[in-house]
C-alpha distance (Angstrom), angle and dihedral (degrees) to the residues before:
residue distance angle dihedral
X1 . . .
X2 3.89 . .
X3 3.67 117.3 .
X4 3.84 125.2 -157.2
X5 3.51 128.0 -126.3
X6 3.62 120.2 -115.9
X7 4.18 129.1 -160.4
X8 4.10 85.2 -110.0
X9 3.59 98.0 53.0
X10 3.98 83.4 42.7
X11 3.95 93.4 50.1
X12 3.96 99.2 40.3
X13 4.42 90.7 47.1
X14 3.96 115.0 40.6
X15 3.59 107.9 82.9
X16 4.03 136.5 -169.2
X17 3.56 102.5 -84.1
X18 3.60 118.8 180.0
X19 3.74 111.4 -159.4
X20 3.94 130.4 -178.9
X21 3.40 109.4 69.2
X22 3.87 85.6 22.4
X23 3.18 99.6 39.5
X24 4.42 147.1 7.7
X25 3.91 98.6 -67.3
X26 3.90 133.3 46.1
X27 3.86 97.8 -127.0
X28 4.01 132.1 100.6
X29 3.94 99.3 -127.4
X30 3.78 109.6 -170.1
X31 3.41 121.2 176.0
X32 3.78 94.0 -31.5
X33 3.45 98.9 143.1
X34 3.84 90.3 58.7
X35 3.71 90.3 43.7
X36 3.83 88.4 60.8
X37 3.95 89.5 56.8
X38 3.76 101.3 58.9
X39 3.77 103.2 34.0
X40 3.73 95.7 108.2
X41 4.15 122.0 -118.4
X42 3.89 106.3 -91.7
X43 3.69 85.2 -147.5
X44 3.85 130.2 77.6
X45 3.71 107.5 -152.2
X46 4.02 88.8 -110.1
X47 3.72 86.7 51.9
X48 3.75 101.1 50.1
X49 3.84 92.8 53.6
X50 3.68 90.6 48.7
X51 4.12 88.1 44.2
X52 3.71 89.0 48.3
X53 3.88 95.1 49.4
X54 4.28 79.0 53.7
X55 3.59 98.0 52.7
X56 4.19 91.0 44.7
X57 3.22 97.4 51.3
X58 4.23 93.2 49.7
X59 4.05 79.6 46.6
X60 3.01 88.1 73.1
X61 3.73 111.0 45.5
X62 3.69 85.3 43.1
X63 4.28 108.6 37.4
X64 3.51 85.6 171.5
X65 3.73 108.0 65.0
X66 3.37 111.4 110.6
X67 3.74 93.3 177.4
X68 4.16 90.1 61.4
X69 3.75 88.8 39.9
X70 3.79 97.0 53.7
X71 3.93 94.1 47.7
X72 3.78 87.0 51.9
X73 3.67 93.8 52.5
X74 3.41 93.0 56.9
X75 3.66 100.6 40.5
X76 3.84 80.9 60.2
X77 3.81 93.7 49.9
X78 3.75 83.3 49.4
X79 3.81 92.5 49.6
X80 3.87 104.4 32.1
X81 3.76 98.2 90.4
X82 3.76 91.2 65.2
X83 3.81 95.0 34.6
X84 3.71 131.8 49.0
X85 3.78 90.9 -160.3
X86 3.62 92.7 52.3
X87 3.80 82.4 61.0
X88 3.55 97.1 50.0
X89 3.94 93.4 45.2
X90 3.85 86.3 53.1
X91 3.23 101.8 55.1
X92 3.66 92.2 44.1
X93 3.82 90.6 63.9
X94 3.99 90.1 52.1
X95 3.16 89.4 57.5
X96 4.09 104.3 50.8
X97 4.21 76.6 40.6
X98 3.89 94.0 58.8
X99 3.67 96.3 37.8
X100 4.14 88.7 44.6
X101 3.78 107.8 20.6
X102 3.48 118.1 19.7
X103 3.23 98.9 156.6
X104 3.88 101.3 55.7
X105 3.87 121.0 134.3
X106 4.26 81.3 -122.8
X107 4.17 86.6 63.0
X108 4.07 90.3 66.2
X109 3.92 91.3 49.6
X110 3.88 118.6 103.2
X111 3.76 86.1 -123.9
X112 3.66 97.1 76.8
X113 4.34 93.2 56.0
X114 3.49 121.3 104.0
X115 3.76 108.4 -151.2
X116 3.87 105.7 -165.9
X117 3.53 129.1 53.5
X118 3.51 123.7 -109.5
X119 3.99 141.1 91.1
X120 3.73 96.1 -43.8
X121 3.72 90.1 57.2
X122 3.39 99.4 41.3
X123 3.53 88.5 59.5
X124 3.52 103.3 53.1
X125 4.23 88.9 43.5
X126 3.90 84.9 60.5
X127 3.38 95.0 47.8
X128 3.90 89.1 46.0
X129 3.51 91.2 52.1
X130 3.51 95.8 51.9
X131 3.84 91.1 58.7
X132 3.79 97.8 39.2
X133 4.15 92.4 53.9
X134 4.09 88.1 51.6
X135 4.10 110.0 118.1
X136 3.49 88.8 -122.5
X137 3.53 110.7 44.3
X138 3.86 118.3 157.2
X139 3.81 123.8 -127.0
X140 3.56 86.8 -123.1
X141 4.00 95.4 56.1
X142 4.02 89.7 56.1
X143 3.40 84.9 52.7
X144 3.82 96.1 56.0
X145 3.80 88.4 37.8
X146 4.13 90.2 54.0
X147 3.80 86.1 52.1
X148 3.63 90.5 67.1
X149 3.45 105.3 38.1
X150 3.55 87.0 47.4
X151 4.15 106.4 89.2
X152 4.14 87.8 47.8
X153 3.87 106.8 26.6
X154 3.81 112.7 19.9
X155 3.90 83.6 154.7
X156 4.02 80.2 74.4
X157 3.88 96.7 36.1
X158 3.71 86.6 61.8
X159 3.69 97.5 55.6
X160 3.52 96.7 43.9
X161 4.25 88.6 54.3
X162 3.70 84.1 47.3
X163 3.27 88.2 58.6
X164 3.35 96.8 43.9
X165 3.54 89.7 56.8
X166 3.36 100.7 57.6
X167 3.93 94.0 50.6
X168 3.76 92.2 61.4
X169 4.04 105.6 11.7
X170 3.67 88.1 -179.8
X171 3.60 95.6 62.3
X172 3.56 106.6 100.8
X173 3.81 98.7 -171.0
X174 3.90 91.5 71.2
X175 3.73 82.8 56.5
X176 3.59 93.4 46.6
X177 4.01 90.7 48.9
X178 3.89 92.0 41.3
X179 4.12 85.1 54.0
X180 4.01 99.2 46.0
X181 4.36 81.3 45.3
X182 4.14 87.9 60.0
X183 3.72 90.3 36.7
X184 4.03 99.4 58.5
X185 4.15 86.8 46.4
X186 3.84 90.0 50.2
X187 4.08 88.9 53.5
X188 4.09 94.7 28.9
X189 3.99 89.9 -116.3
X190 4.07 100.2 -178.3
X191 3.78 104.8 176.7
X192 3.73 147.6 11.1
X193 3.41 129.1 -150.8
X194 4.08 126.0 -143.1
X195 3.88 96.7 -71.1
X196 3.54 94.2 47.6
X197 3.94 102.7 -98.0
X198 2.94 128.4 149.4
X199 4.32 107.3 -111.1
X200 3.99 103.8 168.0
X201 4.22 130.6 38.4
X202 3.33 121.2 -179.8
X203 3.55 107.7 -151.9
X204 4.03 93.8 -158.6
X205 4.11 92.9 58.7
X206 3.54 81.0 56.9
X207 3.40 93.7 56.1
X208 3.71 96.4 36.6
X209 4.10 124.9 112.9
X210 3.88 84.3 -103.5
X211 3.32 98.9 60.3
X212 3.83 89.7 43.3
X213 3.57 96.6 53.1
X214 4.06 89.3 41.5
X215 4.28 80.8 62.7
X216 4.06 92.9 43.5
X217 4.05 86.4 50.9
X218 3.44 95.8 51.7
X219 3.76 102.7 40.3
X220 3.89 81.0 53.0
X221 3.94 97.7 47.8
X222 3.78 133.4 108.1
X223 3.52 94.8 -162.4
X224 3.94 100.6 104.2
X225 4.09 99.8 178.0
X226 3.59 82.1 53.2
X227 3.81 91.4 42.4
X228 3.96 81.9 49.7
X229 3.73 94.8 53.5
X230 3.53 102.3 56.0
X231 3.86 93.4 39.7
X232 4.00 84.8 54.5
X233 3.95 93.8 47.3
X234 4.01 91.0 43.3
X235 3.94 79.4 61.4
X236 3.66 99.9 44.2
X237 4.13 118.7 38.0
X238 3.37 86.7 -2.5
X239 3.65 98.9 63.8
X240 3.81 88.4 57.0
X241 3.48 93.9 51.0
X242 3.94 90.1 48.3
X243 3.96 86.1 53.9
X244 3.68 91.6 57.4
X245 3.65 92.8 50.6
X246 3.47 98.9 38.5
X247 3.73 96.6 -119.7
X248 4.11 99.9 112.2
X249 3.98 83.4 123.6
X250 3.59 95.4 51.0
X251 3.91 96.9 37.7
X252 3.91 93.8 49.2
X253 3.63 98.4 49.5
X254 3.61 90.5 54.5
X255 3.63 90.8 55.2
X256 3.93 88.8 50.9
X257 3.62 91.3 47.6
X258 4.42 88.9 45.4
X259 3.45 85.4 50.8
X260 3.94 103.2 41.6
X261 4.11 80.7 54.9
X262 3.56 94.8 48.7
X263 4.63 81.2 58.4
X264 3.72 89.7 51.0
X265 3.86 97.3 58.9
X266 3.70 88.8 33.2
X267 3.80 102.1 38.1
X268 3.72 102.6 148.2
X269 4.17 92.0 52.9
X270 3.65 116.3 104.1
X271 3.78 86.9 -159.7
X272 4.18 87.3 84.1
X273 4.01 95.0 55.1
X274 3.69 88.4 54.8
X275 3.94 99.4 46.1
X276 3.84 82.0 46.3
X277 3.68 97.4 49.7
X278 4.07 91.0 45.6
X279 3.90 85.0 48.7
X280 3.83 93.7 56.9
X281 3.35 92.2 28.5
X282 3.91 82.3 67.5
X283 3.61 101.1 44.9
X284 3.70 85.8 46.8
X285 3.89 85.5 69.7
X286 3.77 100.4 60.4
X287 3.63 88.3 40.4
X288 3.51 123.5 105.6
X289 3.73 130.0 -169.3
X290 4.20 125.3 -16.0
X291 3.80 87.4 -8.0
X292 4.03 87.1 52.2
X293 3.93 87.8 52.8
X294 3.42 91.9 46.2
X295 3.97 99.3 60.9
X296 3.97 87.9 37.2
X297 3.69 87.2 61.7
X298 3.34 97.8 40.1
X299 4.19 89.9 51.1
X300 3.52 96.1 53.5
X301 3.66 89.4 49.1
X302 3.77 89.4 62.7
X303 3.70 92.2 41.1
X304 3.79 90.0 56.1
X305 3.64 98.2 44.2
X306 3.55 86.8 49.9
X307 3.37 90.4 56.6
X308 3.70 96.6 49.3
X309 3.80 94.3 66.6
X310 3.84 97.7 34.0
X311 3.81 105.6 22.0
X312 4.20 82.8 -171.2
X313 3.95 98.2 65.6
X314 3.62 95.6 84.8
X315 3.59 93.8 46.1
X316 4.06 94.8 83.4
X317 3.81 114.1 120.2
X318 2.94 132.5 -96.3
X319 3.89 97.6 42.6
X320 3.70 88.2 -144.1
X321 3.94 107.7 148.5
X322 3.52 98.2 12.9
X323 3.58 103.8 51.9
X324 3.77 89.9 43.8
X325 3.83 94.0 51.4
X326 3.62 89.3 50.9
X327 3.65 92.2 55.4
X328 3.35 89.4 52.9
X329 3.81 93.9 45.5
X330 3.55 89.0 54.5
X331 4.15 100.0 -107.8
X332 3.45 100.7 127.7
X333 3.44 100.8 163.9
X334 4.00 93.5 58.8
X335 4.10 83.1 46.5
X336 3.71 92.0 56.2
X337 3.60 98.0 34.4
X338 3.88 90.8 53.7
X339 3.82 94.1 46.1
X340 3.82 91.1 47.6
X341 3.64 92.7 50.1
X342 4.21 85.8 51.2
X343 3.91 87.4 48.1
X344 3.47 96.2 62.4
X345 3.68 101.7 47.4
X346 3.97 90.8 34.7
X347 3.99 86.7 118.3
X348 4.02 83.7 60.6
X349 3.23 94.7 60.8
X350 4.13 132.5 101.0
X351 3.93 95.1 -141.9
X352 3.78 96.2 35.7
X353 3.90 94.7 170.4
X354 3.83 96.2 56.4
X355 3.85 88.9 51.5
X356 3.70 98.9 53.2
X357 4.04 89.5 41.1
X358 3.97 96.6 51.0
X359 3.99 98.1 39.4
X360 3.98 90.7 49.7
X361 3.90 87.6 42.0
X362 4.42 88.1 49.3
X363 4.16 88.7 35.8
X364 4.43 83.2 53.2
X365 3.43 90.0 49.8
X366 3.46 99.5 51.5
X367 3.90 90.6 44.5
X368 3.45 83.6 62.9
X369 3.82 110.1 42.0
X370 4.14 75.8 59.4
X371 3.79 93.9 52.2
X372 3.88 107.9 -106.4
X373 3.71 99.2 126.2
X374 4.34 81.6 173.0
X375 3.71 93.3 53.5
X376 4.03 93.3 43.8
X377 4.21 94.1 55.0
X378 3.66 87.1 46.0
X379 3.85 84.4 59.5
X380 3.87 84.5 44.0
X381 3.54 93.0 59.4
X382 3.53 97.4 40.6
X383 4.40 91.5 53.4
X384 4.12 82.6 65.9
X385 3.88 95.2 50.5
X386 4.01 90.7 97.6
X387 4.08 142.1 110.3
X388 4.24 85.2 -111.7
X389 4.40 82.9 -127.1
X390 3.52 116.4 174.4
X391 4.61 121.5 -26.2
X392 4.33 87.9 15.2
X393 3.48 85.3 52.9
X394 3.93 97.4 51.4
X395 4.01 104.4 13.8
X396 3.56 87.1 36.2
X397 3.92 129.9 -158.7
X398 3.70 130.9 -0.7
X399 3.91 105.3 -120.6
X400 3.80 102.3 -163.2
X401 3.27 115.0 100.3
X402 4.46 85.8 36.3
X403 3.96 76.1 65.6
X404 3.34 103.7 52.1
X405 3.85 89.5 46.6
X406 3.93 92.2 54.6
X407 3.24 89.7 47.0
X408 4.43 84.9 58.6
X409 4.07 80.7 42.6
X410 3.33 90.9 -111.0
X411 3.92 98.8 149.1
X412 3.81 110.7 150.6
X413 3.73 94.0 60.8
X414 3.59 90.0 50.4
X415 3.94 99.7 47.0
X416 4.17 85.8 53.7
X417 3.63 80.4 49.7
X418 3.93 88.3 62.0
X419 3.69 88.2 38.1
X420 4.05 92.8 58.3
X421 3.96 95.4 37.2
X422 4.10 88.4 57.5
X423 3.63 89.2 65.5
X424 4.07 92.3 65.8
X425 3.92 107.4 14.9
X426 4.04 91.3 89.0
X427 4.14 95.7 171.4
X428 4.02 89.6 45.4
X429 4.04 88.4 117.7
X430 3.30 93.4 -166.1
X431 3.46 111.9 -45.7
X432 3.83 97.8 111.7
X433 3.77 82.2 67.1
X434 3.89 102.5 46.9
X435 3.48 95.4 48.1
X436 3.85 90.1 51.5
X437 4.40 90.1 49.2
X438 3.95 82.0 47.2
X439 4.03 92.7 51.9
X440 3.68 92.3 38.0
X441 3.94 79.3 59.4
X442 4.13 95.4 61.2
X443 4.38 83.0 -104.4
X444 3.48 130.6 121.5
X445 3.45 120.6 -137.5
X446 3.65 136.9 -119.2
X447 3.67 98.2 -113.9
X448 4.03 95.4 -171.9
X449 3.52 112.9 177.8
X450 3.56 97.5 6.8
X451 3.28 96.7 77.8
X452 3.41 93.0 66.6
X453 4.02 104.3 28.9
């Protein structure tokens, strides 16, 4: 039976994954999944009829724009479990999309799936088919066409991403695709809602004889980007779909042992150490205690090996992970020396804010691991000097190193800390302000979360 996702099992599953040289795609995904859940709806309910009713009627002076028709199409998704119509509006946009533009960016979204069998899917499979069978179909179209077929018949989306593959083997996204595809029948992922997320696991298709011979393939395979994939989707939507089923155990040592495989046929790539480091890295923070020591140590021994045979790797900015595992691990001069490096080139950097805030956060907890309780609330201070763009703004503060200074009864500097994050963390409801009545009180808060983020 299905489960559905909840914002817990969401918050306590999707880790920090940084991908590119780790992993299939150049970008530094953390928590994005989650971040998709609590951005609120920009529409009312009033407002998206009346902003659909806008976007038809420019449909139809301009057929062609796919920008209009895409928003539409999900709107619809958004709307079609209240609304019949919506449904039936939807899936009439798939279809001109299929028939027109196959190969839109819209076509590899979850909103353009239909997950029950029936008329409406049956018309979008022929159309699919139609498009898929052509002489000259594009690795990108099979793609789009094994994101539909994908909640019903993943039997099918494989082939097509095979194929895909083997039309442009250099394309690492098929790969990517092909791995997430294996990963959601290993942990019996069913559906996905707008963002992406995983909303329904069925806990007997991850029991089934597919799933198990999915595992047996894998453990057996030479293919290490694909090997790569799959361990990186096991630790992203397929985390959350392990915490629903209670399998996070089970799920994350099978990405450890994907990924300790992928080493052995490609022992003398660095890449390994740091997908291994990041992995325990990210166990390390749900950890508590020996076991929490445990993963620390063995992180930093990744990170250092890594470093050994390409003394560049762990030079990538922000520190993020590293630095903070090397706190932790008791290396404080590779800490500092990493955030320092990221503090000089912060004004490089795509998510400025998040630089400056981690590197003063890892540069204050050095400061104090060496005694200068002064030095570390400076660095305190300085972590809350930002815009608040983008996670800070939503997620909100990381409460670390504020921790570790109540814990040396250093409150002042960490109730102006609260006073300086309220000026960018927009979606704190509240919490800013309950933490600061608790610390007024001689406690120390539960940070949650936030100790992580």
């Amino acid at each position: 039976m299905a489960r559905i996702l909840s914002l817990d099992d969401a918050k306590q599953s999707v880790p920090s994954l940084k991908l590119g040289r780790y992993g299939p795609r150049s970008i530094i995904v953390k928590y994005s999944f989650l971040y998709a859940l609590i951005v609120p709806a920009a529409l009312s309910a009033q407002n998206a009829t009346s902003q659909v009713s806008q976007w038809e009627a420019q449909l139809k002076k301009q057929p062609d724009n796919i920008d209009i028709r895409s928003k539409l199409i999900r709107e619809y998704f958004r709307l079609s479990r209240q609304d019949l119509g919506a449904e039936k509006s939807r899936v009439a946009h798939i279809l001109w999309m299929v028939a027109h533009r196959p190969e839109a960016s819209v076509m590899g979204e979850p909103v353009v799936t239909v997950s029950a069998p029936g008329e409406e899917y049956t018309s979008v499979e022929k159309a699919w088919l139609a498009q898929i069978n052509r002489p000259d179909v594009t690795p990108q179209v099979l793609a789009n066409a094994a994101n539909f077929f994908r909640p019903l018949e993943p039997a099918r989306s494989v082939k097509l991403l095979e194929k895909a593959r083997s039309l442009k083997p250099n394309e690492q996204m098929w790969t990517f695709m092909l791995g997430e595809l294996y990963a959601f029948q290993i942990v019996g992922i069913t559906a996905l809602n707008q963002n992406g997320l995983p909303i329904g696991v069925d806990p007997s298709q991850a029991d089934s004889l597919r799933a198990g011979q999915i595992k047996a393939m894998l453990l057996a395979s030479k293919d290490v980007e694909l090997l790569a994939a799959v361990a990186s989707a096991l630790q992203g939507r397929g985390a959350i779909a392990a915490s629903m089923t209670g399998r996070k155990a089970e799920v994350a040592g099978l990405a450890e042992e994907l990924l300790k495989r992928a080493q052995a046929l490609d022992s003398r790539n660095p890449r390994w150490h740091g997908m291994l480091a990041q992995f325990y890295a990210h166990q390390a923070e749900f950890a508590t205690g020996e076991q929490r020591s445990t993963y620390v140590g063995r992180a930093m021994a990744e990170f250092n090996a890594e470093a050994a045979v390409d003394p560049t790797a762990v030079s990538a900015l922000p520190p993020s992970t590293y630095a903070r595992i090397a706190v932790e691990a008791g290396e404080l001069d590779k800490a500092q020396a990493s955030a320092e490096r990221c503090l000089a080139q912060v004004a490089t950097l795509e998510f400025k804010d998040a630089g400056i805030h981690e590197c003063n956060l890892i540069l204050g907890r050095v400061a104090l691991r060496r005694g200068d309780l002064k030095r570390a609330g400076e660095y305190l201070l300085a972590a809350a000097n930002v815009e608040g763009k983008g996670a800070l703004s939503s997620f909100g503060p990381n409460m670390m190193l504020a921790r570790e200074l109540l814990e040396k009864g250093q409150r002042d500097i960490v109730l102006e800390y609260f006073r300086r994050c309220s000026k960018f963390w927009s979606y704190d409801r509240g919490q800013l302000a309950r933490w600061a009545e608790q610390v007024r009180a001689g406690e120390i808060p539960q940070f949650g979360a936030n100790l992580v983020y």
